[in-house]
N, C-alpha and C positions, 0 to 999 in steps of 0.2 A: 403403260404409255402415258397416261395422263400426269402420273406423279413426276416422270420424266420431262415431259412436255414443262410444267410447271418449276421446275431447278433450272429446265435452260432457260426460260422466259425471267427467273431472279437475276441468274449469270450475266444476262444480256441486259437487263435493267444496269447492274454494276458494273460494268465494264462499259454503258454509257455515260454514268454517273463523273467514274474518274477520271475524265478529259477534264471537266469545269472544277470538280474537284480540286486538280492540282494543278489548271489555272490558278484558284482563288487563291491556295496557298503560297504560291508563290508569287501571287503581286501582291498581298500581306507581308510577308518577307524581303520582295523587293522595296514596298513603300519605308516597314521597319528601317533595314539596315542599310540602303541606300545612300550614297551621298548627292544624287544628282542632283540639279536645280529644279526648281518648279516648273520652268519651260520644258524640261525634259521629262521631267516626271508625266505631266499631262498627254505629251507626246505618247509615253508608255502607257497611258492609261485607256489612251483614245486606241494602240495598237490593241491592246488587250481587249478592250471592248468589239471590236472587230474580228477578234479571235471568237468571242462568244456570239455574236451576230452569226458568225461564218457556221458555226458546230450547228446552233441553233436552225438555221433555213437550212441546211442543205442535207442535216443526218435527222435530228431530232423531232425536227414539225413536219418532214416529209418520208415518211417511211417508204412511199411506195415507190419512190426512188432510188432506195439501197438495190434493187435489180435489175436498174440502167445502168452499164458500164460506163457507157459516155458522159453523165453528170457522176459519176463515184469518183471518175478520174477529173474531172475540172473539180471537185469537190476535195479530194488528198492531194493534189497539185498548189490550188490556192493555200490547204493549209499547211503543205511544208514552207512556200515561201513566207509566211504568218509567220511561223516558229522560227525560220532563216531569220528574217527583221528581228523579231522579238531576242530570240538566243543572241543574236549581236549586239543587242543595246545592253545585255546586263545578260551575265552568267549562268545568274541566279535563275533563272527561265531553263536553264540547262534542260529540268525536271520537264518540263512541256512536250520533248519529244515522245515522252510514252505515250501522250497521246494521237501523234503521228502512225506509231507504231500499231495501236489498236484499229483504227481508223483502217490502216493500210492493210492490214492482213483481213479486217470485215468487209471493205467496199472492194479490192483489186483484187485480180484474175490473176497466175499464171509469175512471169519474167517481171509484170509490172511490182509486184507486192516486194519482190527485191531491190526494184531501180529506188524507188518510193522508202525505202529502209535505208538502202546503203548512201542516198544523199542528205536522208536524214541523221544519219550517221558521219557524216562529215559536219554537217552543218553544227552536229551536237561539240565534235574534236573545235570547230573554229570557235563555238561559243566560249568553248570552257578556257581558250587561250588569251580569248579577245581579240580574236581575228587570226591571221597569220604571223605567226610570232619572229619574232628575228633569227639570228643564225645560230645562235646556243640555244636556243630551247627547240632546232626544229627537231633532231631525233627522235626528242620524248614527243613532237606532236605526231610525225610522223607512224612511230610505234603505238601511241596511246587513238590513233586514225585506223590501224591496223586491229587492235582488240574491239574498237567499237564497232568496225564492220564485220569482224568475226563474229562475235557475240550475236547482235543484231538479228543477221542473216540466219546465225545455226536457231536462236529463239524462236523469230520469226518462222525458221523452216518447221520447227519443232511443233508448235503452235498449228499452221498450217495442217500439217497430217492428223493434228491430233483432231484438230477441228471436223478436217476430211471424214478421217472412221468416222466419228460421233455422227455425220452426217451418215453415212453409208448406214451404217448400223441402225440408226430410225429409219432410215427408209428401208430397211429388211424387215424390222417390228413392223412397221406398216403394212407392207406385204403379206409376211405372216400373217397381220391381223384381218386384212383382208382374204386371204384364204380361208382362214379359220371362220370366220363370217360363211364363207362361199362353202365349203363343206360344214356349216351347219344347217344350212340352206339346204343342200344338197340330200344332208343326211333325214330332214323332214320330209321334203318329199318322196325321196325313196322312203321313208317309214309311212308316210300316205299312202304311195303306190302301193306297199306291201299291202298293208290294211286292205286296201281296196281287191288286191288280189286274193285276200285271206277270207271277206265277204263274201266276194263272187263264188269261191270255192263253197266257203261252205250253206250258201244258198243252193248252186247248182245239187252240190253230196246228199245236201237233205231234202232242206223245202224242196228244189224241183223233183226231186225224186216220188217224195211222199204226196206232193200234190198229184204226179200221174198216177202216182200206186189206187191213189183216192177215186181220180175220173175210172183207171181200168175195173177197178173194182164195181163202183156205182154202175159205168157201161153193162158189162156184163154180168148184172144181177137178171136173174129173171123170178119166175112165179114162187120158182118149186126150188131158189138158193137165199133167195133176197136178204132173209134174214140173216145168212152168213158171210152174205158180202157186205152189207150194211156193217154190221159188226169189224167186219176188218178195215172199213172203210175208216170208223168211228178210232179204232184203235191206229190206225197210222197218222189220222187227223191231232191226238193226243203225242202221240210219238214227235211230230214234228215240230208241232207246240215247245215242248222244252225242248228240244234242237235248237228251234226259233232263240229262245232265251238264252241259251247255253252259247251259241255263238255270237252273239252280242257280246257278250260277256269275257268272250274266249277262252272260255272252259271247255275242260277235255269231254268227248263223246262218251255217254253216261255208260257205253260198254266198255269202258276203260276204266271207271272209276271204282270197281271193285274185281276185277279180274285180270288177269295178264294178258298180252296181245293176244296168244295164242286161243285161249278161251274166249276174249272179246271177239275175234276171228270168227270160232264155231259160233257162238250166238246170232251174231251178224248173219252167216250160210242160213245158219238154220230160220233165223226170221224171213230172210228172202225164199228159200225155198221152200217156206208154209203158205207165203203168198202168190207166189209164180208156179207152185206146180211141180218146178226141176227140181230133181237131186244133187244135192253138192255133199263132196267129199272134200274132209277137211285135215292134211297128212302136216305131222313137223316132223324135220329134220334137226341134228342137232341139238347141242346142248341150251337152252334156254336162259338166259341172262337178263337181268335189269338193262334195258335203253332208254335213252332219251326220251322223251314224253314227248317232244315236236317228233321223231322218229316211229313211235307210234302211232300216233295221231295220224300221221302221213299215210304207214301201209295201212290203216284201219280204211282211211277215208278211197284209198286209191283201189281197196276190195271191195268198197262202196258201191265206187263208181262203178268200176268191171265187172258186177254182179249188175247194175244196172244197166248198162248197154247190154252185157247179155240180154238181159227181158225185152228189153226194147227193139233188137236187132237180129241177133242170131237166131230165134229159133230151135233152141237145145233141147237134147233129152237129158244131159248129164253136162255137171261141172267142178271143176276140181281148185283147189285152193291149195298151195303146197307154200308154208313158211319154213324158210332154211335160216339156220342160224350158222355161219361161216365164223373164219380165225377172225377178220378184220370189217366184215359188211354182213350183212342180213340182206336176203330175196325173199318177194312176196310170186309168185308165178300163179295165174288166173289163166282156164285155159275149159276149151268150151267145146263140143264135137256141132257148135251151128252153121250156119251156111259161109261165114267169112267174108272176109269181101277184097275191095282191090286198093293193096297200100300207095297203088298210083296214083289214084283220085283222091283230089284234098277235100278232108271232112268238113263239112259245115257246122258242127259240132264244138260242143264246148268239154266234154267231157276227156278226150287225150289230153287238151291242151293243160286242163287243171293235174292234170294229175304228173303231167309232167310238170306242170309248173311247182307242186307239192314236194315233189323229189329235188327237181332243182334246187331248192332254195335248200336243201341239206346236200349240196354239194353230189348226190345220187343220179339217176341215170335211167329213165323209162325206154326198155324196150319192147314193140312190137309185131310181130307176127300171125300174117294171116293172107288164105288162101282161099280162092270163093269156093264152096262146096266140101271146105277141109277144117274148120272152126276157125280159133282164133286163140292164138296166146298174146297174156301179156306179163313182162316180167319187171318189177322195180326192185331196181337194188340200191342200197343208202348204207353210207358205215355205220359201223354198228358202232 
């Protein structure tokens, strides 16, 4: 846009340049080959100068003009009648209308930029005769009045549209460029939001988790365990630590980093049910494939969490963890025989919301189920 921006601003410097331009050249030319007298000469000299007074105040020294229609039009009004005077004293001025021409199609709207052409168009047929010529030469004025308003007009029309796109067209760049701007905007803060949702999760998955594991533990230490609830204390206080690091960082949950879901799965049961007490069973179905790492990541974290509202809620003797591997999606299904509760009542909890929000973001789909006095399932499914 800017390289753009910069060829029209040359364009338009040249195309005001060559009004005075081919003034100067042609009262050089008229002075050269002239025959007039001094008296007329001066005459012509004083109209000329008035021709550049007139270009100069009305187009040149005041730009912020060129977007009032009402001075554009007393502005190409006074200078066809300039060029009418001028073109009638001497021929040779003929060349002057081009600048009528430019003038007309920069400053006038619409019907006017042709009235303003086709009387300059005339004006240019009466100069080149010397007026209106006698009765044998009018065909050829008449005819040679006929191509310069054709001409003219189809240029000028030419001109016109061509100008038009070029305009339409930068204002679409601009637009574009403004959207483009406006969805990069866009695209930051949704990559903020995301962030900010990616923290939240894995603050609640771990640190909050490990931090209660740490009070439940510490609570219920007494004379005759202390030592071994200390101890588990100490080691989920470690555990959470590189968590802490590890999601900063946004690296994968260090039971991923040497093991398959399935295995990172078992690990996970089994660390939870050394420290809660419950038994979890850990069944796959399916044939086992390489997935996406955000897709693991996701049912790792979302057995996380389901194993920890388990502890926290339900109640359980026994719970079950079932990975399916399907033609086109993978399920994780977490499912608990504790007291349940009622999907009526909205949770004041942060734990569904993450873990549907986990799924979502891969396009997946958390559902769940649950009946008070009958446990609770939950099942997320994500293409595989």
């Amino acid at each position: 846009m800017a390289a753009l921006d910069r060829w029209e601003r040359r364009l338009a410097f040249i195309a005001h340049v060559i009004p005075y331009f081919v003034l100067t050249v042609t009262t050089v030319m008229y002075t050269i080959f002239t025959d007039h007298t001094a008296s007329e000469r001066w005459i012509t000299y004083g109209v000329v100068a008035f021709g550049y007074a007139w270009m100069a105040w009305w187009f040149t020294l005041h730009p912020a003009w060129h977007s009032r229609a009402d001075l554009m039009a007393v502005f190409v009004g006074g200078l066809v009648v300039f060029y009418g005077v001028l073109g009638l004293r001497d021929d040779l001025f003929g060349a002057v209308s081009y600048a009528v021409y430019i003038y007309a199609s920069a400053c006038l709207r619409g019907r006017w930029i042709f009235i303003a052409v086709g009387v300059t168009a005339v004006l240019a047929t009466f100069s080149l005769f010397g007026g209106y010529p006698p009765p044998e030469a009018r065909p050829a004025f008449w005819l040679l009045l006929l191509i310069f308003l054709v001409v003219a007009c189809t240029f000028t029309f030419v001109g016109h549209v061509t100008t038009e796109q070029a305009r339409l067209r930068k204002e679409l760049l601009e637009e574009n460029e403004g959207l483009h701007a406006q969805l990069l905007v866009q695209a930051h803060e949704a990559g903020v939001q995301d962030e900010r949702h990616r923290m939240a999760g894995e603050i609640h998955d771990t640190l909050a988790q490990g931090l209660a594991g740490i009070i439940t533990q510490l609570s219920a230490a007494t004379p005759a365990d202390w030592e071994r609830r200390v101890s588990v204390a100490a080691s989920l206080a470690r555990s959470n630590l590189a968590e802490a690091r590890r999601s900063v960082h946004a690296l994968r949950p260090p039971a991923l980093d040497s093991a398959a879901l399935h295995e990172a799965l078992g690990e996970v049961a089994s660390g939870w049910s050394s420290v809660s007490g419950v038994p979890v069973s850990v069944t796959l179905t399916g044939s086992v494939r390489v997935m996406h790492p955000d897709v693991e990541v996701a049912l790792l974290r979302t057995a996380q969490e389901a194993l920890s509202n388990v502890a926290k809620h339900a109640s359980a003797t026994r719970v079950g963890l079932t990975l399916s591997y399907m033609e086109d999606v993978v399920t994780l299904d977490v499912r608990d025989d504790g007291v349940g509760f009622d999907l009526a009542v909205p949770s004041s909890g942060f734990g569904l919301t993450a873990m549907r929000h986990r799924v979502g973001r891969l396009s997946g789909a958390l559902f769940v189920e649950s009946e008070i006095g009958a446990g609770t399932a939950i099942s997320a499914r994500v293409p595989a």
